[in-house]
Phi, psi and omega in degrees: 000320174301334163268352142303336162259318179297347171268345179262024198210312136125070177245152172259163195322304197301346160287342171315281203289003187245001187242144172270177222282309183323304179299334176266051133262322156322276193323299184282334163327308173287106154306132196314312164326307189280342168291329173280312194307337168302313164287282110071267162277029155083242196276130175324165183279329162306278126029279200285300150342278177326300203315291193292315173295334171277331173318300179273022193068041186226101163290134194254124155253140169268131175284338181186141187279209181265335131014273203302269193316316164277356166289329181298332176268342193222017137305339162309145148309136188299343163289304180326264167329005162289290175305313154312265214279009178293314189294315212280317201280333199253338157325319194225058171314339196208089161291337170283324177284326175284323169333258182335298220283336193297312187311303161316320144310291165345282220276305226251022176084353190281052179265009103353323186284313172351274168306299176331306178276337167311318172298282190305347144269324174321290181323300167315348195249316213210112186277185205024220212254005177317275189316347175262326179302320186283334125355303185280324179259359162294305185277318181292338177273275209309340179263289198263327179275322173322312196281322167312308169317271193288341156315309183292309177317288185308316189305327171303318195303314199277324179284346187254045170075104182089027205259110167303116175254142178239146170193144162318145199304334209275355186265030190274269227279157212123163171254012160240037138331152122304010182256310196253007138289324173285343136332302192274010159261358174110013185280127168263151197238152178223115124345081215266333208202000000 
């Protein structure tokens, strides 16, 4: 499975023993699809976010370079990272299809179900409790320490009024959301898209 989503992704085979696990964990996290609509459509949806936002006058800060987001996969022990991409391979059998069923989820507010059903083929897929620890420390590094992080980042923006923050949808929900930490510093939060 791993060289079928890394051939669709257009890693060649013989490169496979040269990534360490995280980083081809990273990789298939991104579906083929959102990569082509990225060539496609020019500057990345971040990128294209600034763009607009700088347009209106509103400056932009990064909450975490790239650094800060692939130190969460490969930085890890090789084991750890082994485990992440075991989770990863079976979390996500059909990367076109979980795209679309995530997008969807997106557009109707479910977005908690998200990680859920990502769990729950994993779980189906890769027997015993490997998969729920790794799961569990997967959302806690990749989620709940982030939101905390940037939650921290973000507040001189917030104090001076009028700050858009844009993050991937899994960092909303929740009571380590970013919706409902920057609520408890006393922030009203809006849902723009």
């Amino acid at each position: 499975r791993l060289r079928a989503q890394t051939t669709a992704l257009g890693l060649p085979a013989q490169a496979l023993p040269a990534i360490k696990p995280g980083m081809l964990f990273a990789m298939i996290s991104i579906p083929p699809c959102t990569l082509r609509a990225a060539a496609t459509r020019g500057a990345p949806m971040d990128d294209q976010v600034r763009q607009v936002a700088e347009a209106a006058g509103i400056t932009g800060i990064g909450l975490e370079n790239w650094r800060d987001q692939l130190g969460l996969f490969i930085d890890k022990p090789l084991a750890k990272q082994r485990s992440l991409l075991r989770l990863g391979l079976a979390a996500n059998p059909d990367p076109e299809a979980a795209y679309s069923l995530t997008y969807r989820l997106y557009q109707e507010g479910r977005v908690q179900m998200i990680w859920k059903i990502s769990m729950a083929i994993a779980e189906a897929l890769i027997p015993g409790d490997k998969v729920i620890s790794t799961g569990v420390e997967l959302w806690k590094d990749l989620i709940v320490e982030r939101n905390h992080a940037m939650a921290t980042r973000v507040t001189p923006a917030l104090s001076e009024g009028g700050a858009m923050i844009v993050v991937g949808a899994l960092h909303l929900p929740s009571k380590d959301g970013l919706v409902a930490l920057i609520s408890k510093l006393g922030y009203t939060v809006e849902r723009v898209m």
